[in-house]
Biopython code that builds the backbone (N, CA, C, O; Angstrom):
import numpy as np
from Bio.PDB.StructureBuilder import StructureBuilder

atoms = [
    (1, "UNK", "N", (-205.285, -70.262, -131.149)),
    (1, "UNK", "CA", (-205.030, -69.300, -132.215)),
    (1, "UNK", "C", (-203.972, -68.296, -131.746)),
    (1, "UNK", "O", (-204.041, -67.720, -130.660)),
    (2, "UNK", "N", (-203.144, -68.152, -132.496)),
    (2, "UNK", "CA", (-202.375, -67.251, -132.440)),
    (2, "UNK", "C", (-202.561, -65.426, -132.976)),
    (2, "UNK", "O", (-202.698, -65.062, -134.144)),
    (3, "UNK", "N", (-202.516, -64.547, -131.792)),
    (3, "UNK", "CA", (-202.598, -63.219, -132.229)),
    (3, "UNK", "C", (-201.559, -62.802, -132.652)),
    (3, "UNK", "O", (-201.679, -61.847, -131.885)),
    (4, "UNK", "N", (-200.707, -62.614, -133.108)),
    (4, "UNK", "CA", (-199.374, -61.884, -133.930)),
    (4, "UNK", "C", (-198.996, -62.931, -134.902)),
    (4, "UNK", "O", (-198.907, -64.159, -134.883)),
    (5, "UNK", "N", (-198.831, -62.099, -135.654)),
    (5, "UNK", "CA", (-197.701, -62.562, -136.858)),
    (5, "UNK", "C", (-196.922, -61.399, -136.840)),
    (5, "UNK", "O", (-197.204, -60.299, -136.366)),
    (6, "UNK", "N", (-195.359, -61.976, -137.724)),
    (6, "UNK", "CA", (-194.067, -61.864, -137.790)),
    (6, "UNK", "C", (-193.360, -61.602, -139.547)),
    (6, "UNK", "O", (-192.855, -62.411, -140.325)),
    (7, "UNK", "N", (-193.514, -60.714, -139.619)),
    (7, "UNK", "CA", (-192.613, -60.271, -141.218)),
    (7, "UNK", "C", (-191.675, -59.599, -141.251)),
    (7, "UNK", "O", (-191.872, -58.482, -140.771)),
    (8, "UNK", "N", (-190.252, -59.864, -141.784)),
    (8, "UNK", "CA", (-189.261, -58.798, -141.682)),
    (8, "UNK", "C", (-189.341, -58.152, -140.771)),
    (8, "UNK", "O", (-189.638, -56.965, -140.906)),
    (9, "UNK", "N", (-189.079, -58.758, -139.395)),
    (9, "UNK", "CA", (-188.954, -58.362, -138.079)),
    (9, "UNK", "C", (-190.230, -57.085, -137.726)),
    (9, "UNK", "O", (-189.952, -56.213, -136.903)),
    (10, "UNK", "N", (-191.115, -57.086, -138.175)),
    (10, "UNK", "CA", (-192.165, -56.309, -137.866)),
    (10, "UNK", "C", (-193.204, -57.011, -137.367)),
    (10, "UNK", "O", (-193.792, -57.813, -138.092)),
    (11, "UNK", "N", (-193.564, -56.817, -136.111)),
    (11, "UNK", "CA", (-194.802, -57.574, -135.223)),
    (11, "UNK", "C", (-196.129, -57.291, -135.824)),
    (11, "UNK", "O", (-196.263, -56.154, -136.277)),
    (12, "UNK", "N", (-197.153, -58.118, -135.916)),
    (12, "UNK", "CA", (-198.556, -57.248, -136.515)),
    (12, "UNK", "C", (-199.812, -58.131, -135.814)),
    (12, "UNK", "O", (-199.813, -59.358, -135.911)),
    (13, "UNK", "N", (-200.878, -57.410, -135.104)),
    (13, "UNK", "CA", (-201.757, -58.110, -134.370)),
    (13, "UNK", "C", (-203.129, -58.636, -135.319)),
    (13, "UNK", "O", (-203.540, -58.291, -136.427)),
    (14, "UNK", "N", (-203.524, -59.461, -134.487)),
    (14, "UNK", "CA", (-204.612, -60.078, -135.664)),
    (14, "UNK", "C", (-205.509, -60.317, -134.302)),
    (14, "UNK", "O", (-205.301, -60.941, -133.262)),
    (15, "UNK", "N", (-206.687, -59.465, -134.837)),
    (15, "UNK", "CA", (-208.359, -59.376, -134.476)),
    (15, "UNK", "C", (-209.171, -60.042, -135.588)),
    (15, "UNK", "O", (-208.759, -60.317, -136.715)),
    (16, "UNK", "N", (-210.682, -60.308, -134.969)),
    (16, "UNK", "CA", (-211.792, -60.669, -135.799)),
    (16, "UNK", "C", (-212.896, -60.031, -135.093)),
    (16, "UNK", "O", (-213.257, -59.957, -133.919)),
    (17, "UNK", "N", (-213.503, -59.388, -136.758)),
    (17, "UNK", "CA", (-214.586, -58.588, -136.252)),
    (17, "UNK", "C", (-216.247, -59.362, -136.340)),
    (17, "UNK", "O", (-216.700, -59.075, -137.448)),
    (18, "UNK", "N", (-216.862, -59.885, -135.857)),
    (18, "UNK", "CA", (-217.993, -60.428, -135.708)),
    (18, "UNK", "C", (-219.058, -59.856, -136.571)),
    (18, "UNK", "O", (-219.803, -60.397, -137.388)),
    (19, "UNK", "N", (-218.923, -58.453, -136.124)),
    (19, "UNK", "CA", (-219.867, -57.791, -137.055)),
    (19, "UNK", "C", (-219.708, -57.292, -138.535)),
    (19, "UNK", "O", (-220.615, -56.861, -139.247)),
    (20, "UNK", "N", (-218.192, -57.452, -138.911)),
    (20, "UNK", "CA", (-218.047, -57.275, -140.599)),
    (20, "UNK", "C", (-217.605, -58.523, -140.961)),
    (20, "UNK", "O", (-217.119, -58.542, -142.092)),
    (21, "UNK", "N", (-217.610, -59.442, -140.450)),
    (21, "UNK", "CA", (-216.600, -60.554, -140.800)),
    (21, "UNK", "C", (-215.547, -60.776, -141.231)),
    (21, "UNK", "O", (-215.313, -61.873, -141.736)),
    (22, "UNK", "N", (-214.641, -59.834, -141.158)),
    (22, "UNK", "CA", (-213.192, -59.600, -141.524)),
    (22, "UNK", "C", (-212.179, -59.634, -140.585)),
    (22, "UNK", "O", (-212.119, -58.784, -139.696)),
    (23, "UNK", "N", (-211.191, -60.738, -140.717)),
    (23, "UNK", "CA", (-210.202, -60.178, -140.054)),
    (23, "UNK", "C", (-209.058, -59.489, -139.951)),
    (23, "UNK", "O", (-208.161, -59.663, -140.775)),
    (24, "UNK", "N", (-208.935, -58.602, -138.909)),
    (24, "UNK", "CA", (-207.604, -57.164, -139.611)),
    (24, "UNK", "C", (-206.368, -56.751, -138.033)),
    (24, "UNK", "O", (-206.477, -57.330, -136.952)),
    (25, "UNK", "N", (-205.701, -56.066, -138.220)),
    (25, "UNK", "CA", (-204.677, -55.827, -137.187)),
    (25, "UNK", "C", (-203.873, -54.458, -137.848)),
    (25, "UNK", "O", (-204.270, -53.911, -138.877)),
    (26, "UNK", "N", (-202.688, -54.011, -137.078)),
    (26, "UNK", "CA", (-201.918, -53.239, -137.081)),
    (26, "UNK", "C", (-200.409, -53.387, -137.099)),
    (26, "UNK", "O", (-200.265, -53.973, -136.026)),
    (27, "UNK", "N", (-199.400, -53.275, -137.509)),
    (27, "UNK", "CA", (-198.316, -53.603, -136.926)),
    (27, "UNK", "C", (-198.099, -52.830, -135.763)),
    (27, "UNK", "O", (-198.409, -51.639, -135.737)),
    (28, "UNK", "N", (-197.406, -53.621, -134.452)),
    (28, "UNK", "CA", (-197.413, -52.582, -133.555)),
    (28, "UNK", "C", (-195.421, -52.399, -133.064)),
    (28, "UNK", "O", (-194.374, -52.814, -133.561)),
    (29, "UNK", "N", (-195.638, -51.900, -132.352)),
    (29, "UNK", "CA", (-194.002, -51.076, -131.512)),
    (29, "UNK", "C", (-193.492, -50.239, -132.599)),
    (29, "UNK", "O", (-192.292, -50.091, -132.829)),
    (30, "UNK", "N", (-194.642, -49.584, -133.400)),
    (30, "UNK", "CA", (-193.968, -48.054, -134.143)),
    (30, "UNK", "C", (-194.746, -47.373, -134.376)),
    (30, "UNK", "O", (-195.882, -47.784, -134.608)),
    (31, "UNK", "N", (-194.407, -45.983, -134.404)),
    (31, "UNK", "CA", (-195.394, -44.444, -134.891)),
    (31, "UNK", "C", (-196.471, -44.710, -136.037)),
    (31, "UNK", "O", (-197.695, -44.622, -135.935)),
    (32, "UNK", "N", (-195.850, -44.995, -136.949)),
    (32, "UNK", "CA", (-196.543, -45.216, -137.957)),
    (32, "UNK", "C", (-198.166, -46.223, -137.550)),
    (32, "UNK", "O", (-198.328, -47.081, -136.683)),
    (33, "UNK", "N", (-199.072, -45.714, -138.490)),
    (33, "UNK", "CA", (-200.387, -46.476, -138.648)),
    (33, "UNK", "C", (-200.226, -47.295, -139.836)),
    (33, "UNK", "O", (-200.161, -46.722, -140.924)),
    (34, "UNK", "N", (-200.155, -48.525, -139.771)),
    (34, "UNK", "CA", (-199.792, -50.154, -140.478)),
    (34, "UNK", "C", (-200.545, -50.651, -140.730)),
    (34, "UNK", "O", (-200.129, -51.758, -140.388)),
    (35, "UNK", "N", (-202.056, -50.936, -141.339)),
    (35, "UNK", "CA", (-202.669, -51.507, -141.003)),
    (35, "UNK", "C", (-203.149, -52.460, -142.071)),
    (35, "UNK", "O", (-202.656, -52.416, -143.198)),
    (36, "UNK", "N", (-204.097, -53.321, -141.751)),
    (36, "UNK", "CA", (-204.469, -54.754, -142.978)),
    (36, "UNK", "C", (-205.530, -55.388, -142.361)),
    (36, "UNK", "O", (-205.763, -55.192, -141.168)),
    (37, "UNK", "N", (-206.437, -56.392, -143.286)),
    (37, "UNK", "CA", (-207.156, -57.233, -143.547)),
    (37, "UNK", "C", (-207.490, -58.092, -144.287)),
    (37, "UNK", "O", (-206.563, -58.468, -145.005)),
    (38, "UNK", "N", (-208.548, -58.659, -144.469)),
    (38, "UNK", "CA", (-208.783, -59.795, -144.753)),
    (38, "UNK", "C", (-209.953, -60.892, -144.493)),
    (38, "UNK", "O", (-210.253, -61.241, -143.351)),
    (39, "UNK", "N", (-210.787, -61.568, -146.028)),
    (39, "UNK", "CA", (-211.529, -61.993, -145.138)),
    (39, "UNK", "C", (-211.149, -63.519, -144.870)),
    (39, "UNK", "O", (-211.997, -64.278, -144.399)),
    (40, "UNK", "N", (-210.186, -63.847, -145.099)),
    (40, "UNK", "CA", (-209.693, -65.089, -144.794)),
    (40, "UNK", "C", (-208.642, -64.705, -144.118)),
    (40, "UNK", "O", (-208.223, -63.547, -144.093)),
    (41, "UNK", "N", (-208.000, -65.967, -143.342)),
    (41, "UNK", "CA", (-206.636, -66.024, -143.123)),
    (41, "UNK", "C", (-205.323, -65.576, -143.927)),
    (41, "UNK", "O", (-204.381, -64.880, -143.550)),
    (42, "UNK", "N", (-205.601, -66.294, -145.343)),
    (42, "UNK", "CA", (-204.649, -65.951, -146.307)),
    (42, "UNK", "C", (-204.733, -65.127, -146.848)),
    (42, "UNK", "O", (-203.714, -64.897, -147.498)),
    (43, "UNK", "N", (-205.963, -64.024, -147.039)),
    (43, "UNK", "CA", (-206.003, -62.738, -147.271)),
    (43, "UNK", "C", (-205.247, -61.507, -146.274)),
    (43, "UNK", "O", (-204.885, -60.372, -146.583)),
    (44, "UNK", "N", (-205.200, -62.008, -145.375)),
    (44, "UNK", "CA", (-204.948, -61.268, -143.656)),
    (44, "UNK", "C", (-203.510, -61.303, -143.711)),
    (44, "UNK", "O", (-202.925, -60.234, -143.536)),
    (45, "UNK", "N", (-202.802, -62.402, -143.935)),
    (45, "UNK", "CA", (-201.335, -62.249, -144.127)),
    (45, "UNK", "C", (-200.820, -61.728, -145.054)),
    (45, "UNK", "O", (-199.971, -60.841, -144.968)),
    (46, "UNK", "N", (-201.366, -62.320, -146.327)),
    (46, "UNK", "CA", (-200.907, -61.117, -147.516)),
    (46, "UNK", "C", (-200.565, -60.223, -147.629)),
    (46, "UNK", "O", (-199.448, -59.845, -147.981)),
    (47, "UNK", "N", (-202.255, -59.178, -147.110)),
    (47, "UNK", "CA", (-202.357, -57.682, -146.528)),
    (47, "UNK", "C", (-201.438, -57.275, -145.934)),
    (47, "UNK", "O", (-200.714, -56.358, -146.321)),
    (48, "UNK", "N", (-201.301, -58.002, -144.714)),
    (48, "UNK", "CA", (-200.108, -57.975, -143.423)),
    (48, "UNK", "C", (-198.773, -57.939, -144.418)),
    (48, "UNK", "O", (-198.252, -56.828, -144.519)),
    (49, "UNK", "N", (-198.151, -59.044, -145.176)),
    (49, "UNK", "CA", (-196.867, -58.664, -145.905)),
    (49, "UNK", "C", (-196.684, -57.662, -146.973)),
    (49, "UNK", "O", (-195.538, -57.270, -147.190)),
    (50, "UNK", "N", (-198.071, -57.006, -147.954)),
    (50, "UNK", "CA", (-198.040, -56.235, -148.691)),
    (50, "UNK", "C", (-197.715, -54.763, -147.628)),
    (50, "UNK", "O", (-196.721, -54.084, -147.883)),
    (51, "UNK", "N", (-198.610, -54.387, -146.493)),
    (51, "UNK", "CA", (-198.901, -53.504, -146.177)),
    (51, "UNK", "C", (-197.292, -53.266, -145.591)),
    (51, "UNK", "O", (-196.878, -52.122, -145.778)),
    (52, "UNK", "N", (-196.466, -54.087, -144.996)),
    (52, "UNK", "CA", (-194.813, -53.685, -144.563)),
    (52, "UNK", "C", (-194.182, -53.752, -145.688)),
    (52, "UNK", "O", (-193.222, -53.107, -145.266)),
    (53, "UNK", "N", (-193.891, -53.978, -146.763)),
    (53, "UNK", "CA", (-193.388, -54.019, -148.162)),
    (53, "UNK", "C", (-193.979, -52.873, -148.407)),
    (53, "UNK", "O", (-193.153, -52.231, -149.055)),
    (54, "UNK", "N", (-195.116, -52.116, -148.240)),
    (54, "UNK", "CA", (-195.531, -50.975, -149.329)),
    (54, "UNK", "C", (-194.437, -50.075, -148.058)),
    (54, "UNK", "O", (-193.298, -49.749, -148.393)),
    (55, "UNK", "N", (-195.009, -49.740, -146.534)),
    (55, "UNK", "CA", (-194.345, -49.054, -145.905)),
    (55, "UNK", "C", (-192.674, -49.192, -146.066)),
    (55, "UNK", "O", (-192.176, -48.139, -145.666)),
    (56, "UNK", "N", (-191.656, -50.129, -146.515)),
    (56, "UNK", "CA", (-190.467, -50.254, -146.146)),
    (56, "UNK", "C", (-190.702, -49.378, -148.101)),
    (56, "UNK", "O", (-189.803, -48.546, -148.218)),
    (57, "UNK", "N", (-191.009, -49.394, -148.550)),
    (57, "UNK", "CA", (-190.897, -49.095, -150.287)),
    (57, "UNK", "C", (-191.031, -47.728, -150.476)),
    (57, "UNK", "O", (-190.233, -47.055, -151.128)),
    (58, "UNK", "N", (-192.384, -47.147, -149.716)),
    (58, "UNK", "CA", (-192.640, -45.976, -149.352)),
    (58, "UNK", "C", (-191.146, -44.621, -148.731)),
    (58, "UNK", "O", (-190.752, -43.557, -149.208)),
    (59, "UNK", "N", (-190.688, -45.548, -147.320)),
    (59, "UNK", "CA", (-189.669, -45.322, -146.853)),
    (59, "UNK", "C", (-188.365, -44.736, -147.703)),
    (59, "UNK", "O", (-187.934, -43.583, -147.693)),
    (60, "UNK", "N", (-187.740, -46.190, -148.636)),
    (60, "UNK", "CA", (-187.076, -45.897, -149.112)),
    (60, "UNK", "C", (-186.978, -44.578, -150.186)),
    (60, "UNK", "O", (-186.175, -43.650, -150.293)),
    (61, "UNK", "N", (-188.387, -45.031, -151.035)),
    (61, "UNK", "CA", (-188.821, -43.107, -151.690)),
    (61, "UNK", "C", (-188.368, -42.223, -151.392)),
    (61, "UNK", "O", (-187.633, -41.459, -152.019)),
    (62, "UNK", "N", (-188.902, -42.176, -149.936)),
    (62, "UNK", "CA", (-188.804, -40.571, -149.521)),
    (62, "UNK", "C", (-187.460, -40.478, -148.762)),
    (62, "UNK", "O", (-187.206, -39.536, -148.011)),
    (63, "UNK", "N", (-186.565, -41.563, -149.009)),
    (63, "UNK", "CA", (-184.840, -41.849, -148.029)),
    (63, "UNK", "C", (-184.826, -41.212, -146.697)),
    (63, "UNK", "O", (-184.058, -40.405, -146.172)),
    (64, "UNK", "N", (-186.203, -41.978, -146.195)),
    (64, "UNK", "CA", (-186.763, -41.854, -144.454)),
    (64, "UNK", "C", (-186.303, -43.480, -143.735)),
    (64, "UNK", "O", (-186.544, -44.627, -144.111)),
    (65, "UNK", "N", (-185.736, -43.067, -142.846)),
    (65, "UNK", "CA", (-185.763, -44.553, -142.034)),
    (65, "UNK", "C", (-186.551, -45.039, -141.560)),
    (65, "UNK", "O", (-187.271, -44.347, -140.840)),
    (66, "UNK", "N", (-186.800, -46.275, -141.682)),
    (66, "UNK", "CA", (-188.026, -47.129, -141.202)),
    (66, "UNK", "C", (-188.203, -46.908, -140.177)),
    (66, "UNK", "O", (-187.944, -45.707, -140.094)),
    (67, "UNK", "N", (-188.608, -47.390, -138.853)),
    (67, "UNK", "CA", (-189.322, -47.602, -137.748)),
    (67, "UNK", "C", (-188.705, -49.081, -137.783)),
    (67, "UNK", "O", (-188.784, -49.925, -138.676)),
    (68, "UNK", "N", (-188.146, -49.129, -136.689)),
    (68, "UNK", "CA", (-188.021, -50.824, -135.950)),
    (68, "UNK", "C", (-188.785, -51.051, -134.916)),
    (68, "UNK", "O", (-188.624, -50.353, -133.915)),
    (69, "UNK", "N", (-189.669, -51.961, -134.933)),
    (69, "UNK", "CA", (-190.577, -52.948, -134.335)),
    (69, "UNK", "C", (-189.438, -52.766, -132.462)),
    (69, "UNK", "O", (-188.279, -53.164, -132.338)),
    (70, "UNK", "N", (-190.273, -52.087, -131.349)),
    (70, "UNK", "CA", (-189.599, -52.356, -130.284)),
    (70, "UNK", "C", (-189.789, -53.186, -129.106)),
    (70, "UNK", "O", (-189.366, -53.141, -127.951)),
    (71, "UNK", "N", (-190.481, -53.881, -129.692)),
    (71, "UNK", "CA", (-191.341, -55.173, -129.012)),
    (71, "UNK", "C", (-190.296, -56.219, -128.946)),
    (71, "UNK", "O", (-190.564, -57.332, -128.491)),
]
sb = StructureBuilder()
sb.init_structure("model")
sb.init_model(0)
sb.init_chain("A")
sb.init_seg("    ")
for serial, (resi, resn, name, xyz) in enumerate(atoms, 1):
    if name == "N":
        sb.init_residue(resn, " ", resi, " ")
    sb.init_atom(name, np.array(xyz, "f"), 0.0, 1.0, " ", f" {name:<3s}", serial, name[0])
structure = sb.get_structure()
């Protein structure tokens, strides 16, 4: 199994929690708190591509520069 996935150059880690049965992660190598879940796989990536699409959307709003992934 693979821990990271990869969206628009943004890294994001993938855990599973035993005790909620969900699995969730963070994007990591930036300030910002990124985060997502899921109780499937294909829920988990979704999350993962909605949650950098809302942050890059967010961004643009407020005409703040993103954060690049320094990993």
């Amino acid at each position: 199994m693979n821990n990271i996935m990869q969206y628009k150059g943004y890294v994001g880690s993938v855990a599973f929690s035993d005790n909620d049965g969900v699995f969730f992660g963070k994007v990591q190598g930036v300030r910002s708190l990124i985060s997502y879940e899921g109780i499937t796989v294909q829920e988990l990536l979704d999350d993962f591509h909605g949650a950098v699409d809302d942050y890059l959307s967010l961004c643009a709003e407020e005409g703040t520069e993103p954060e690049i992934t320094y990993i």
